[in-house]
C-alpha positions as CSV (number, residue, x, y, z in Angstrom):
1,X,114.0,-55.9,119.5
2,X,116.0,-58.4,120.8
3,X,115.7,-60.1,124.4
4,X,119.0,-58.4,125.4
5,X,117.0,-55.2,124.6
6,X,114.0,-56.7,126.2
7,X,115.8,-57.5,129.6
8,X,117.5,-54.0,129.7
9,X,114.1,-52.4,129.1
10,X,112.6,-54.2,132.0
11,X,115.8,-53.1,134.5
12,X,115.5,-49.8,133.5
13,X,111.9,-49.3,134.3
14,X,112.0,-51.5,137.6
15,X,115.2,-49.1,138.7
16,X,113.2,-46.0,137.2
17,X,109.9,-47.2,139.6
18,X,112.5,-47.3,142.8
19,X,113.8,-43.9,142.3
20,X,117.4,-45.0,140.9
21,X,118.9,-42.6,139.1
22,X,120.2,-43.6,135.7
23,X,123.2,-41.7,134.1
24,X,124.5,-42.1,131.4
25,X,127.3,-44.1,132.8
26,X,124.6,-46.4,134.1
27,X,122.6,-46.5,131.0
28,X,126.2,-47.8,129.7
29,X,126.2,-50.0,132.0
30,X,123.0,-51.7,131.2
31,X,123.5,-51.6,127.6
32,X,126.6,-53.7,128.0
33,X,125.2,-56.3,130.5
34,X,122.2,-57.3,128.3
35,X,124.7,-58.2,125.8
36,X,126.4,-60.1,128.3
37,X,127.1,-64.0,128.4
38,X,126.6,-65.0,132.1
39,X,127.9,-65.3,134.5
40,X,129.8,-61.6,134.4
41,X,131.9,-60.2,137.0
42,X,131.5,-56.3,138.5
43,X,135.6,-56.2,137.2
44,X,134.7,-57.8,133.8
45,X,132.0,-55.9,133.0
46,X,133.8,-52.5,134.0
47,X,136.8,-53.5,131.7
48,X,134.1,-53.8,129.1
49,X,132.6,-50.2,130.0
50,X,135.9,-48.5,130.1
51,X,136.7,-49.2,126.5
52,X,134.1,-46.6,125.0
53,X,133.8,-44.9,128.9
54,X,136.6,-44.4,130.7
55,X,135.6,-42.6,133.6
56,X,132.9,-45.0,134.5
57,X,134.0,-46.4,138.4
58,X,134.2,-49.8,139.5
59,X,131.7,-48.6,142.5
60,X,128.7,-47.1,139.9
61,X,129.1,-51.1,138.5
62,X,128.8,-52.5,142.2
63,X,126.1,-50.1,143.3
64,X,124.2,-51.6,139.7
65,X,124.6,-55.2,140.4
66,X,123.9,-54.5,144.2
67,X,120.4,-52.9,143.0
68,X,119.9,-55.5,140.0
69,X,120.3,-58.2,142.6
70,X,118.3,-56.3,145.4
71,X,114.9,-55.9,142.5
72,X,115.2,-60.0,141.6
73,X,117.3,-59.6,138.6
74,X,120.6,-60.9,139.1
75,X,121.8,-63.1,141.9
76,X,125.5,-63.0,142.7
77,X,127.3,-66.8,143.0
78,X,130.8,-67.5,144.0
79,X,132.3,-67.7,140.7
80,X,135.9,-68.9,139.2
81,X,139.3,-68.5,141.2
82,X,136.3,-67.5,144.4
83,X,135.5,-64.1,142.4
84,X,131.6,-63.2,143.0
85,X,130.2,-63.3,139.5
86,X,126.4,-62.7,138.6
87,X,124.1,-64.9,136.6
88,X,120.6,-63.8,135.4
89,X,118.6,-64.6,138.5
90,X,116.3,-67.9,137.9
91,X,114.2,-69.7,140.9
92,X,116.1,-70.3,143.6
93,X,115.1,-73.8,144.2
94,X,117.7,-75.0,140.9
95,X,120.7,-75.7,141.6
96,X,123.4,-73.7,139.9
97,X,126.8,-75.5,138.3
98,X,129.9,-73.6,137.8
99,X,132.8,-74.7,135.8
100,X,136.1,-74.5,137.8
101,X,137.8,-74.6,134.3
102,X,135.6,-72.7,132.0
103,X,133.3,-70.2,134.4
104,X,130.7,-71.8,132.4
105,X,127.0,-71.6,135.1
106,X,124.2,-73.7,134.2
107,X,120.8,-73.9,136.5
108,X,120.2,-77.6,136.4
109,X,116.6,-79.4,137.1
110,X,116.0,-80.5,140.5
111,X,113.2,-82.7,141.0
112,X,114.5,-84.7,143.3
113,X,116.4,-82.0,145.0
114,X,113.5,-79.9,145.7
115,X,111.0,-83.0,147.3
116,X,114.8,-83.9,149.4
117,X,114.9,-80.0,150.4
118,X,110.7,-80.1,151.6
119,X,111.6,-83.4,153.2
120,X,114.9,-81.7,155.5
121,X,112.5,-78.6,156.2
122,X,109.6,-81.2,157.6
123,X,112.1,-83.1,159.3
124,X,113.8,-80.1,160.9
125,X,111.0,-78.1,161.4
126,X,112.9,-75.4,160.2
127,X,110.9,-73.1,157.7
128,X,112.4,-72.5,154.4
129,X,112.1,-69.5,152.6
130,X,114.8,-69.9,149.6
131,X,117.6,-72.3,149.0
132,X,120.6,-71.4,147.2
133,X,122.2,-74.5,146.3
134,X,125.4,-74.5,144.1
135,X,127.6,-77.0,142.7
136,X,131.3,-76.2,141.7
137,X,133.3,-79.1,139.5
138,X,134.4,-79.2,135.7
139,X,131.8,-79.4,132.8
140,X,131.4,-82.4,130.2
141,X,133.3,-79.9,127.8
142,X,136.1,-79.2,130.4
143,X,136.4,-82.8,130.8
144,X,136.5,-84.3,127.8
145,X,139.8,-81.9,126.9
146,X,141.4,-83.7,130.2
């Protein structure tokens, strides 16, 4: 089985557990995203569906990636030409970079980020229960080719 297989398993029976109802355009739906390269667009990844389902909507994709992102799977990001994209959600405490040129989205360590963060939150007094911090700018790749 491979992890693509893995992840869609694990949607399906977290959206199975909530009462979501999966039809086959769904199901479709899922197969397709855990083939996916992130980050992935609601648009893109109906384009993809269309090919072998053309009926699928555009809103049974944003009602999937609404409940993917509402059970901790996804989380959406502002992506390239300000388009919301999805990445597979990761803790919320890395930051994300996104490639302006590419679309390429990488979580990056963050150490130092994270003991800056606690220190703003002491300082503030303002209690902290996620961070979402991303970065937008053009990847080594992208820049090299400049």
């Amino acid at each position: 089985m491979t992890v693509g297989n893995v992840q869609s398993r694990k949607w399906r029976e977290a959206l199975n557990a909530h009462g979501y109802r999966l039809t086959p355009a769904k199901e479709a739906l899922l197969d397709a995203l855990s083939c996916t390269v992130f980050p992935i667009s609601a648009e893109k990844l109906w384009e993809r569906v269309r090919k072998d389902r053309p009926r699928t909507g555009r809103a049974t994709v944003y009602r999937l990636f609404d409940a993917l992102e509402a059970h901790g799977f996804l989380s959406r990001v502002h992506g390239l030409n300000h388009c919301s994209q999805y990445v597979l959600a990761q803790d919320s405490s890395q930051p994300l970079f996104v490639c302006l040129t590419c679309g390429k989205a990488e979580f990056l360590p963050a150490d130092d980020l994270s003991a800056y963060v606690t220190a703003l939150s002491h300082q503030s007094g303002y209690v902290l229960h996620s961070t979402h911090i991303q970065l937008l700018g053009i990847c080594t790749i992208c820049n090299a080719l400049v």
